[in-house]
C-alpha positions in Angstrom: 18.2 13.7 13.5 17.4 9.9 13.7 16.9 8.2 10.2 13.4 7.1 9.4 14.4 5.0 6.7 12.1 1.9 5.4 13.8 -1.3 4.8 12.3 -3.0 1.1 13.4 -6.8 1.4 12.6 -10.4 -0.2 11.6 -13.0 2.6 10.2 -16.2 2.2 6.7 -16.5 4.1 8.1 -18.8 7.0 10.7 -15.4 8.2 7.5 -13.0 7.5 5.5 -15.3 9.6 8.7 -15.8 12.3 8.7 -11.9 12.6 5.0 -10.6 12.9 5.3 -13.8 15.7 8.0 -12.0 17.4 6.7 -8.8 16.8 3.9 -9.9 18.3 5.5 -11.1 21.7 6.9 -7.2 21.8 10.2 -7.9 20.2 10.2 -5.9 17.3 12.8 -4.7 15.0 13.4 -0.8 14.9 13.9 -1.0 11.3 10.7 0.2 9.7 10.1 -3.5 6.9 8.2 -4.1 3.5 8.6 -7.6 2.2 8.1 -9.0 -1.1 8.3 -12.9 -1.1 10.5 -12.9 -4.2 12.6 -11.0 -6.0 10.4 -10.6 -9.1 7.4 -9.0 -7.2 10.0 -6.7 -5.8 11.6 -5.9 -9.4 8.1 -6.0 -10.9 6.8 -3.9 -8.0 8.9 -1.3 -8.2 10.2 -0.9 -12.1 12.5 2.6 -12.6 9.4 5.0 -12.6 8.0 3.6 -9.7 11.0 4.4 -7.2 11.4 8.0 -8.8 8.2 8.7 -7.6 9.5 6.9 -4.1 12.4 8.8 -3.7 10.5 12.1 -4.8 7.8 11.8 -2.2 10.1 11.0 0.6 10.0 13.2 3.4 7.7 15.2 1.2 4.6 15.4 3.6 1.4 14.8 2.1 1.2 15.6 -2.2 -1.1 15.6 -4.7 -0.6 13.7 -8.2 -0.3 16.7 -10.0 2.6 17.9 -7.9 3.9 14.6 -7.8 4.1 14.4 -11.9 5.5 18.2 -11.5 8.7 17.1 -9.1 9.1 13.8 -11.3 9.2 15.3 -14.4 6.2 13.0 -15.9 2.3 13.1 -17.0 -0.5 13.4 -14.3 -1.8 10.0 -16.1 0.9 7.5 -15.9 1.9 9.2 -12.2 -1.9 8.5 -11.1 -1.3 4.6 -12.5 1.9 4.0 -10.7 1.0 5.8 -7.9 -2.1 3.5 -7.7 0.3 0.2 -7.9 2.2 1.6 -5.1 -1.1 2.2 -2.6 -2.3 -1.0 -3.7 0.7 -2.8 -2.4 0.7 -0.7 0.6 3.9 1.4 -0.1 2.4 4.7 0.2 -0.3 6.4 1.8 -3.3 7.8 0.2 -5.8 10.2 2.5 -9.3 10.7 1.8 -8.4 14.0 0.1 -6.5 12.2 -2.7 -3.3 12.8 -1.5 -0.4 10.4 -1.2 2.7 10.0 1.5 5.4 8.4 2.5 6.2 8.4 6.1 9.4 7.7 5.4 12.4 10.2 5.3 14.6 7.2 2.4 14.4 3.7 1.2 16.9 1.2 1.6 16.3 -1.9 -0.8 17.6 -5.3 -0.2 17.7 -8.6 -1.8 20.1 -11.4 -3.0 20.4 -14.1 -5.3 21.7 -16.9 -4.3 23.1 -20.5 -6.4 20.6 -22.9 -6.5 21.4 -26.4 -5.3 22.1 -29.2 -8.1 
């Protein structure tokens, strides 16, 4: 079974730019991509809650909220807010019906912090 597994990364705008370019032109990466442009809208983006309910939807198909809350262990309320944040952003999926997905079967996150010149 090939892995279906979404890349979450920090890029400045000029390598997001560089890479719709080239995806444009037909050369595009087979990693799946979703780029923050720094490492606080990532961390901000996606606080402890917020990846639980990431790694719970997951290969899970289309789910409600309720469900959701159910498999995470939480309230229908603060699910429904976070999952909210995460449509918003464009994270995860959310039909007509309500329901949320995640085409994705895992998440790989990277970023790194690096010394700042003197």
């Amino acid at each position: 079974m090939q892995e279906n597994i979404l890349t979450i990364g920090v890029a400045s705008l000029s390598k997001i730019k560089a890479r719709m370019k080239a995806a444009a032109h037909g050369q595009r990466d087979a990693t799946p991509h979703f780029t923050f442009t720094s490492n606080e809208d990532l961390l901000r983006t996606l606080t402890p809650n917020r990846w639980g309910l990431l790694q719970a939807i997951s290969g899970a198909g289309e789910i409600g909220v309720r469900e959701l809350a159910r498999r995470v262990g939480r309230d229908v309320k603060g699910v429904h807010t976070d999952a909210a944040v995460l449509v918003a952003c464009g994270l995860i999926d959310k039909s007509d019906s309500g329901a949320l997905s995640f085409p994705y079967s895992g998440v790989r996150v990277e970023f790194e912090t690096l010394a700042k010149a003197a």
